[in-house]
Structures are given as C-alpha cells and as structure tokens.
Kinemage of the C-alpha trace (Angstrom):
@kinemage 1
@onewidth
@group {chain A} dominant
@subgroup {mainchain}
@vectorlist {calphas} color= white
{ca unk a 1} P 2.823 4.437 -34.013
{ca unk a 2} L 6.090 3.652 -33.395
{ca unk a 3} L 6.069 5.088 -29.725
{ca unk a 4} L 3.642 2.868 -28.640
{ca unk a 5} L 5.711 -0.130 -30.077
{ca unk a 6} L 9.151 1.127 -28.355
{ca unk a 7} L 10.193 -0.454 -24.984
{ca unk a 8} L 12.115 2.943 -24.142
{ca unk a 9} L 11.045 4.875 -21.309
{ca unk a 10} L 12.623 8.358 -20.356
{ca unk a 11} L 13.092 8.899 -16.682
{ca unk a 12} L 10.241 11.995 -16.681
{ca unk a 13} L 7.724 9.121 -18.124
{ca unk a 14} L 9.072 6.209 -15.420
{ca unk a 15} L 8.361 8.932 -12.638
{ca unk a 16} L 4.720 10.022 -13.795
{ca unk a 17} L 4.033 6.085 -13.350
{ca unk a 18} L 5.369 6.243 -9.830
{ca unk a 19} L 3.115 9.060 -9.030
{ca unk a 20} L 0.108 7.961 -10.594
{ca unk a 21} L 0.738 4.787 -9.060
{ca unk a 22} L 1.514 6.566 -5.547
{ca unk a 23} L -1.661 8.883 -6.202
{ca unk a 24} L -4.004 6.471 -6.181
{ca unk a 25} L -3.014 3.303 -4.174
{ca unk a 26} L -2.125 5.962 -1.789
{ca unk a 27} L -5.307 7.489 -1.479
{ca unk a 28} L -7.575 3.953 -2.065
{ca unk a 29} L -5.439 2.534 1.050
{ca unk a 30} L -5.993 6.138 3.184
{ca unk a 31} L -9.710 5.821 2.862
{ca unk a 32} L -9.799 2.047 3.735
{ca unk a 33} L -8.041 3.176 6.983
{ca unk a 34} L -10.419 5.714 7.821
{ca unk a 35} L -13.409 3.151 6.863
{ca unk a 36} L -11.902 0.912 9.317
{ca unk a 37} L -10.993 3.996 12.074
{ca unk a 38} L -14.697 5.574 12.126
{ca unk a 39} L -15.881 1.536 12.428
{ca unk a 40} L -12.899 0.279 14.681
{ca unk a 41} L -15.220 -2.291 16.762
{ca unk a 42} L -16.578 -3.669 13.737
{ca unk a 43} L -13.225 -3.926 12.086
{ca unk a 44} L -11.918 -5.201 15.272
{ca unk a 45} L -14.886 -8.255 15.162
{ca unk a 46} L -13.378 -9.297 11.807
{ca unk a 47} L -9.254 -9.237 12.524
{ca unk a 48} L -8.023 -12.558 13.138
{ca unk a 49} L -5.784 -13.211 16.523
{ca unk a 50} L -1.988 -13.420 14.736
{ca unk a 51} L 1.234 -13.847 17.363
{ca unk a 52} L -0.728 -13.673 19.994
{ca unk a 53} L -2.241 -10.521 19.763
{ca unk a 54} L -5.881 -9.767 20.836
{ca unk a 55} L -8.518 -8.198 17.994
{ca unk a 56} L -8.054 -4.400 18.894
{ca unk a 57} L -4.959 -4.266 19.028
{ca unk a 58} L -4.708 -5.893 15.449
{ca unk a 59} L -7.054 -3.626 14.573
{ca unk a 60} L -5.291 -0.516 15.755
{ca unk a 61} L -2.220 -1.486 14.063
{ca unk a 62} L -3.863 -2.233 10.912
{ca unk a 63} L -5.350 1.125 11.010
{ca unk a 64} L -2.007 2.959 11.847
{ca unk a 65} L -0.858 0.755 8.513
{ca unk a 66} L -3.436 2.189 6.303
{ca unk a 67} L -3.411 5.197 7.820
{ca unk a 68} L -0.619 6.595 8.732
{ca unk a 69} L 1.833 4.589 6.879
{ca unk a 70} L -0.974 5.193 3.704
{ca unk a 71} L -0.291 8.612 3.874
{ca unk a 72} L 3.592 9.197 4.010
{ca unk a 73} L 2.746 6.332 0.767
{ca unk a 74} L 0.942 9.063 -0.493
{ca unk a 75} L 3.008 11.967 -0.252
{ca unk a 76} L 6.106 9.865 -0.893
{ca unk a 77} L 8.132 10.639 2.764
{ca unk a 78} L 10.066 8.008 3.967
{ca unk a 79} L 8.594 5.579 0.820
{ca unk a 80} L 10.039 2.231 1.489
{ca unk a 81} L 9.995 2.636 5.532
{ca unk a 82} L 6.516 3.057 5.222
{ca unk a 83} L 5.643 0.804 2.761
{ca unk a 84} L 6.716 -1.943 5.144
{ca unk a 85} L 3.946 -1.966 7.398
{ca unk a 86} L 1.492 -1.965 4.603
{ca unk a 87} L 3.436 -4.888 2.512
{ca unk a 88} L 2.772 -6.729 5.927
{ca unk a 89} L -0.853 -5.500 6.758
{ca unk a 90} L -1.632 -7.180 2.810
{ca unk a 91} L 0.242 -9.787 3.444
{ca unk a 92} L -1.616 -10.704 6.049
{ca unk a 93} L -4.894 -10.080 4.420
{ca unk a 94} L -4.148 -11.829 1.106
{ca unk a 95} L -2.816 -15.210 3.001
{ca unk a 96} L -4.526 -15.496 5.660
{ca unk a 97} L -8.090 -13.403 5.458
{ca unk a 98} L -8.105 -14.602 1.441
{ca unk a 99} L -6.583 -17.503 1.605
{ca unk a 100} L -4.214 -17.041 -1.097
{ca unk a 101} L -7.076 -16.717 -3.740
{ca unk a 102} L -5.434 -14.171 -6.405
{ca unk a 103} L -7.916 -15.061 -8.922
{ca unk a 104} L -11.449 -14.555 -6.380
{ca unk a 105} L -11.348 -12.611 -2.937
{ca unk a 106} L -7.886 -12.084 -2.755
{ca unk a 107} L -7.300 -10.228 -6.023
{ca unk a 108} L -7.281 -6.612 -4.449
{ca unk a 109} L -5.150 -7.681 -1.788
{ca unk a 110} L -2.835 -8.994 -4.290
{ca unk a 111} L -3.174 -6.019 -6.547
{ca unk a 112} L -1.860 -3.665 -3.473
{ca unk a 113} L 0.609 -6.100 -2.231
{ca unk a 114} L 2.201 -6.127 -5.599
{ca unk a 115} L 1.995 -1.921 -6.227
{ca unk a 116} L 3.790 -1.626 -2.258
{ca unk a 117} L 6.688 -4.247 -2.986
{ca unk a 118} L 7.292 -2.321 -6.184
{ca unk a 119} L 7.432 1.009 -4.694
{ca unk a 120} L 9.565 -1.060 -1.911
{ca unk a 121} L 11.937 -1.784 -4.752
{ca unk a 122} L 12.064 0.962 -6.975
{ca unk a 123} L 11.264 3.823 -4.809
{ca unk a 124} L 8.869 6.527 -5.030
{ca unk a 125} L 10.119 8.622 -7.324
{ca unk a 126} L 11.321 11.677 -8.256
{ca unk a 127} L 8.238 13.633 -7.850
{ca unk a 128} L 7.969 12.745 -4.415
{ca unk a 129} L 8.716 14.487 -0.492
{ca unk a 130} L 11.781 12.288 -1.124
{ca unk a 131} L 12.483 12.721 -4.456
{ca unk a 132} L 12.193 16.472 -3.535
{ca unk a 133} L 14.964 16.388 -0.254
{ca unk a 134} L 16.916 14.368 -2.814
{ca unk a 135} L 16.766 11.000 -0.590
C-alpha cells in the first residue's frame, strides 16, 4: 500500500511509461496516416488552405506527419526531430480544425498534442532506437 502512495519513480518504471506511451500514440497516429493515405482526396476535401498552400499538398504533408514522422515516433529514432512535425500537424488540428475546444471535438487532438510535446521534452526513452545507439 505504501507503493502506490510514494511519489518515487525508478528510472526502469519512468522508461516503461515512455514506451507504453510511445507504443500506442505511435501506432494510433500511424493508422490515422494510413486512413488518410488510402483516402487522400477525401482527406484532401477536408484540409483547410494554411500559408498559402493548396488542399493536397496539406494533405500530403499531413500524411508524411502521421506517417512517416508516426513511425520513427514509434520506434523511437530521431524522437524529438520527428515529433516536430506531428506537434505542428495537432497543432493545427486542435486550433484551427477544433477550434480550441479541449473539452468537445478537440479533446483527442489535445490528448496527442500533449503526449508529442512531452516526448519533445523528455525524450523517448531508454528503451528506444535512440535510447539503444545511446543518443
């Protein structure tokens, strides 16, 4: 009983987080990308035109977000580089698809912008690609 009352972590219990946490936000965001990639005009139809980019190609680079940058997320390879792209991609969708509403249509957006910026700031952890080269 006392365990569950501590506030001490050990560093093997802080990394199993990061890799749960990696695991599945990782594999929720890959699957949204391929959603979007087997649908592109569709997902194109919806994508709003930001800095003066047309639909497709804010489409494509959402897609090479979730994809792509989803992945090396996953794995943990260059973590915070690739975390960037999808901080941006939620960004995007929580403020300006959602309109900022964290407590109705914006709460998953929120909920992913808020795993990436942590992984942004603590890393992916030791059971990682990185963690593994020692990065």
């Amino acid at each position: 009983m006392a365990k569950l009352l501590s506030t001490k972590y050990s560093a093997s219990a802080f990394n199993i987080a990061i890799l749960l946490a990696r695991l599945v936000f990782g594999a929720l965001i890959v699957h949204k990308g391929y959603l979007k990639l087997i649908n592109f005009e569709g997902t194109a139809s919806f994508m709003p035109a930001l800095f003066g980019m047309n639909q497709h190609l804010a489409a494509a680079l959402l897609i090479f977000s979730e994809l792509l940058c989803g992945f090396l997320f996953l794995i943990g390879l260059f973590s915070r580089l690739a975390v960037i792209p999808l901080i941006i991609s939620t960004a995007v969708a929580f403020l300006k698809m959602h309109q900022a509403d964290i407590f109705g249509k914006g709460e998953l957006a929120a909920l992913y912008l808020t795993i990436f910026l942590i992984i942004l700031i603590v890393g992916p952890g030791k059971a990682s690609v990185d963690g593994m080269m020692g990065k």
